[in-house]
N, C-alpha and C positions, 0 to 999 in steps of 0.2 A: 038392594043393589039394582040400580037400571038396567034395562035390557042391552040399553049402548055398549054399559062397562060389559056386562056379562062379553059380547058379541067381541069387543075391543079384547079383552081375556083370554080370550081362546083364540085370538088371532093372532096375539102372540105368544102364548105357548106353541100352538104350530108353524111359527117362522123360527122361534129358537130350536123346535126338534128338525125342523129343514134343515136350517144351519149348520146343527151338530149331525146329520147324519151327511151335508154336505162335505163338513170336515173329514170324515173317518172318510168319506171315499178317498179325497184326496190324499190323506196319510198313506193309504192303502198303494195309491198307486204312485207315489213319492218315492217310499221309503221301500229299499228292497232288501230284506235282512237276507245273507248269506245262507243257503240252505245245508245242514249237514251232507258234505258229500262234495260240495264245491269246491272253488279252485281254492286255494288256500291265500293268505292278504297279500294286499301290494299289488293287485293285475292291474295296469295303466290300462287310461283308454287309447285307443289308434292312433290321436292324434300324439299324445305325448311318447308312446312306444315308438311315432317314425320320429320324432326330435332324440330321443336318447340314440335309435338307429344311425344317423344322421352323424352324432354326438363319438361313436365308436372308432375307436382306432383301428383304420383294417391291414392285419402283418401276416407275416406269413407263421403260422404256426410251429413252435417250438419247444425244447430247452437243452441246453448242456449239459443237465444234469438229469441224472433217468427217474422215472414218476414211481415212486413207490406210496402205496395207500395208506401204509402206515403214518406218514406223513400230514394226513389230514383226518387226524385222532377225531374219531365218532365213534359209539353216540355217548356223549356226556350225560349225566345226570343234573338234572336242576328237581328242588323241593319231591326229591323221592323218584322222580321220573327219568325216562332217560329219553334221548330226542324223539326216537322211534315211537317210545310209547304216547309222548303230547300229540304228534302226528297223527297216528293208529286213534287216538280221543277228538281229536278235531273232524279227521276226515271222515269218521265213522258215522252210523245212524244208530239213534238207541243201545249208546257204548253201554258198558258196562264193565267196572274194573276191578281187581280186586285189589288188598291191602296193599301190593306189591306193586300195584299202577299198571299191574299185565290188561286188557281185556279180556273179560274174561265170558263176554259177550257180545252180540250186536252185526250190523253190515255195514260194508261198504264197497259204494259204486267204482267201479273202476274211469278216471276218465279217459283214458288214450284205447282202452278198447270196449268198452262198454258192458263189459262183465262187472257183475257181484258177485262178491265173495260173503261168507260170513264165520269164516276160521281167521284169526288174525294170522296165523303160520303162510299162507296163500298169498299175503300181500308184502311184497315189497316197499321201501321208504325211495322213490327216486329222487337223485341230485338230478332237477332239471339240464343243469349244464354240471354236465359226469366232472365227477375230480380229477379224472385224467385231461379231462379238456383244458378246464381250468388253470392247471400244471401247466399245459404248456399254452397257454394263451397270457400267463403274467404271474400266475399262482407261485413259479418256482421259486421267484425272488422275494415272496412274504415269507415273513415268520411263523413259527410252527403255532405262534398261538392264534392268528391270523388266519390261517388254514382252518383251527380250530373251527373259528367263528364262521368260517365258510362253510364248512362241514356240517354242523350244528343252524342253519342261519333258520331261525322261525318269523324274522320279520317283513319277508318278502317271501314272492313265489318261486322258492327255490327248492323245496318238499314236498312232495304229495304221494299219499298212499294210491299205489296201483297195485293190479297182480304182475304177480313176480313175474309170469311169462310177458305182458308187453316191457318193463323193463331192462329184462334179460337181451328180451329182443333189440329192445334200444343199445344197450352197454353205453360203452363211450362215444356214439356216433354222436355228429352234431346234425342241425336241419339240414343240412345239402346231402347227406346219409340217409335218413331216417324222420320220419314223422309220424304223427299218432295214427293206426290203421283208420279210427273214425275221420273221416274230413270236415264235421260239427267240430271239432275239437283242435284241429291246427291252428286257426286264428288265437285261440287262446295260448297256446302253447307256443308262439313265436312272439309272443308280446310278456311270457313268463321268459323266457331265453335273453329277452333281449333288455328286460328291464334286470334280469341278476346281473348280466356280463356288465351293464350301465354303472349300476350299485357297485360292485366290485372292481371297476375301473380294469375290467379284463379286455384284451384285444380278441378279434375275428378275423378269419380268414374271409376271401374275394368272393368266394365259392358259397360260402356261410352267408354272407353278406345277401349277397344274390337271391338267397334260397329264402331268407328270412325277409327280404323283400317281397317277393312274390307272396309267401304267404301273410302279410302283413295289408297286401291287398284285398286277401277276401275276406278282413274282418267289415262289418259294418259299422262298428263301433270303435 
């Protein structure tokens, strides 16, 4: 073999190894896999959460008929589990479960106040927008089974394991009430508000309205 080919050979074995390590950077910094502990599916980006904002019917909060929780039957079971427990598996690090679909290991990060926990007892399942909200923002006139699917919803951001004390803290308030004590954490948390009540064709109060504006401003994204 000539020294050209040798010389030609090896110049391009190291433009194909360029290429593919140029590739993987790129993959790298393309593709951002969800990390255990993150927001859970469905967070729109800024621009599409102020079209849905935009998109909301704003009334004055209500209903005729009084909010009882029973109402919005949770937590269902699907393939052995129950909503709380999918939740407690997704949102968790290094779950571990047993037969029974309990965890029966593992942590997880709290996002609204920045605590871990690593007892699944500690952590609360939050309805981003509380069932009482719900109730009286349009919820009263669906069907029980309808409520259901509200109650249970796993295909948007309307679930997320936290501890029970920032939840408690929260209850039923909505954003013109209450928001995550971290301020890393409101932009996301008013773009999951605002993309469930979108989803569910729920109305917002003036006040709401307002409140999820403003925080809607300091997302960068």
């Amino acid at each position: 073999m000539s020294q050209f080919a040798v010389q030609r050979g090896s110049r391009t074995r190291h433009l194909i190894a360029s290429v593919t390590a140029l590739a993987l950077v790129a993959l790298l910094v393309v593709v951002h896999p969800q990390p255990a502990g993150a927001y859970p599916p469905g967070l729109p980006s800024k621009a599409t959460a102020q079209s849905e904002l935009n998109a909301l019917t704003v009334k004055a909060e209500g209903s005729s008929a009084p909010y009882d929780r029973d109402l919005f039957p949770h937590w269902i079971t699907v393939d052995g589990c129950t909503t709380r427990e999918t939740v407690l598996k997704r949102d968790g690090s290094n779950v571990q479960v047993g037969s029974d679909c309990y965890p029966t290991s593992g942590s997880w990060y709290s996002e609204w106040d920045g605590e871990t926990r690593t007892a699944p007892s500690d952590l609360d399942i939050d309805h981003v927008v509380a069932l009482s909200e719900a109730w009286s923002s349009g919820a009263s006139e669906w069907t029980t089974d309808r409520r259901r699917s509200f109650a249970n919803d796993l295909a948007g951001p309307q679930l997320i394991a936290v501890t029970a004390e920032s939840n408690r803290s929260k209850g039923d308030k909505d954003p013109a009430e209450w928001v995550p004590p971290l301020a890393s954490k409101r932009c996301a948390y008013s773009k999951m508000w605002i993309h469930t009540k979108y989803r569910w064709g729920l109305t917002l109060n003036s006040a709401e309205k307002t409140a999820l504006q403003g925080l809607l401003n300091t997302c960068s994204y």
